[in-house]
C-alpha positions as CSV (number, residue, x, y, z in Angstrom):
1,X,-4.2,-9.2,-15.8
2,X,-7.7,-9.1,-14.1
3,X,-7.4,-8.3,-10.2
4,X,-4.0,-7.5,-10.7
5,X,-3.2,-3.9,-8.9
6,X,-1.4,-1.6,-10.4
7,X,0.3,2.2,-10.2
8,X,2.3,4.3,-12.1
9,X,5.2,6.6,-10.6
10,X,5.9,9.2,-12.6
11,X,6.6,12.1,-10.3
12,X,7.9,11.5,-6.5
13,X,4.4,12.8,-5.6
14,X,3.1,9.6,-6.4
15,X,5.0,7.5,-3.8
16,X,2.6,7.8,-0.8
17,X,0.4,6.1,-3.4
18,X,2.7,3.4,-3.9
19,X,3.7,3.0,-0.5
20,X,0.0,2.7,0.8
21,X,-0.3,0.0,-2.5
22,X,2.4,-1.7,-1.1
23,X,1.1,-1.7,2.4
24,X,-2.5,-2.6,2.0
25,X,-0.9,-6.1,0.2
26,X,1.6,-6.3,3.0
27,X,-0.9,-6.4,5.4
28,X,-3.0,-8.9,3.4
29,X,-2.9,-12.7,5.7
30,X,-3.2,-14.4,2.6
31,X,-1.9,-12.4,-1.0
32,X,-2.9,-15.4,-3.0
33,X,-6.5,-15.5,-2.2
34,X,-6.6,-19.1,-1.4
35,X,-7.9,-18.8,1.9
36,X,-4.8,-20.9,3.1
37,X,-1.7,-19.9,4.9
38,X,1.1,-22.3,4.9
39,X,1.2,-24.8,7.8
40,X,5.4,-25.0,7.3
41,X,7.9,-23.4,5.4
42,X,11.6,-24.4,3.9
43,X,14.6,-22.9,4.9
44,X,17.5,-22.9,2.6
45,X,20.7,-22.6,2.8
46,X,22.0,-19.0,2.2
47,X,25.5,-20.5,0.6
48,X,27.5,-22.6,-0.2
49,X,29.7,-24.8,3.0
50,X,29.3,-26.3,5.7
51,X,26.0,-26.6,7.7
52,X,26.7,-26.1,11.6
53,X,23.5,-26.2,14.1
54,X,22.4,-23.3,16.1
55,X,22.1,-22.8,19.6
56,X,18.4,-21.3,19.8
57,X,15.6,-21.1,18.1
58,X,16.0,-17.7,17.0
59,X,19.5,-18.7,15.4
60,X,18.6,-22.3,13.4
61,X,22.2,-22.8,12.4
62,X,25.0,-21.3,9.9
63,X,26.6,-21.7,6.7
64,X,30.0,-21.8,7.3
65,X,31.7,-20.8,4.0
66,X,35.6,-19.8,3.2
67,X,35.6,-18.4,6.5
68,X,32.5,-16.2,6.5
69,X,29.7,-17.3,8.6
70,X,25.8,-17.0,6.8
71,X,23.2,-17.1,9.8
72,X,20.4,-19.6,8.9
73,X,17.1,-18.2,10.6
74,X,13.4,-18.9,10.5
75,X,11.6,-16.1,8.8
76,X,9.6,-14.8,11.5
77,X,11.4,-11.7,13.5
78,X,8.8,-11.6,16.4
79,X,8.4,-15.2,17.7
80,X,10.5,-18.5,17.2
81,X,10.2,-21.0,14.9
82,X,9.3,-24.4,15.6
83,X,11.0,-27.4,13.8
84,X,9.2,-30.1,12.6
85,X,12.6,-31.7,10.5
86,X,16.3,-31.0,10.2
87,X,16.8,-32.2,6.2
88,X,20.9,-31.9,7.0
89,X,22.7,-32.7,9.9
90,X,25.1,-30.5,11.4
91,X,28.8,-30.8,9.5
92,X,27.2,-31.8,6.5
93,X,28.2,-29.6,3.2
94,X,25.3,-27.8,1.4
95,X,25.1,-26.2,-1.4
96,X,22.8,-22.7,-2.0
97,X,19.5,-22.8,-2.3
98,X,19.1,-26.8,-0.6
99,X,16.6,-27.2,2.0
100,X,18.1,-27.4,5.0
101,X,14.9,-27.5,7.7
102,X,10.7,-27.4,7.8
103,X,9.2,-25.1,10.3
104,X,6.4,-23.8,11.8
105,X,5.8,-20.3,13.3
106,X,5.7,-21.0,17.0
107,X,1.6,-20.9,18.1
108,X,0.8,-18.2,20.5
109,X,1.4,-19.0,24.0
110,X,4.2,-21.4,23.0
């Protein structure tokens, strides 16, 4: 595929050269070359339950399932996440992989 980076590990010499691969696309603000970041993402629901809210931001909800408890979380380890819409409301059952909120990574200064 044209564009397409690519390495081959053979030896374990080779995997500072993978690992700096894998950085430099890590590091990229947009991998798919559109000039575009997303304005909002999904978050879906980890398992199968029960939806419960959260209490913060940080913390969106949980999956409450069989006893075990899956965090629901926006995807962003350094800020908070802002919601633009709950798509479930808290009690309701979910299955895996339904959208459960849209968010936004917080602005700066927010």
């Amino acid at each position: 595929m044209p564009g397409l980076a690519q390495l081959a590990i053979k030896t374990p010499e080779q995997l500072d050269a993978a690992r700096d691969l894998i950085a430099g696309h890590l590091a990229e603000p947009d991998a798919h070359g559109h000039g575009h970041l997303p304005e909002w993402r999904l978050i879906v629901a980890p398992a199968a339950g029960t939806f419960r809210s959260g209490a913060d931001q940080q913390q969106l909800g949980m999956v409450v399932a069989r006893g075990a408890e899956h965090p629901v979380a926006a995807p962003w380890a350094l800020r908070p996440a802002e919601i633009i819409e709950w798509l479930v409301e808290d009690g309701d059952p979910v299955s895996q992989g339904q959208p459960l909120i849209r968010v936004q990574q917080a602005r700066e200064g927010a």
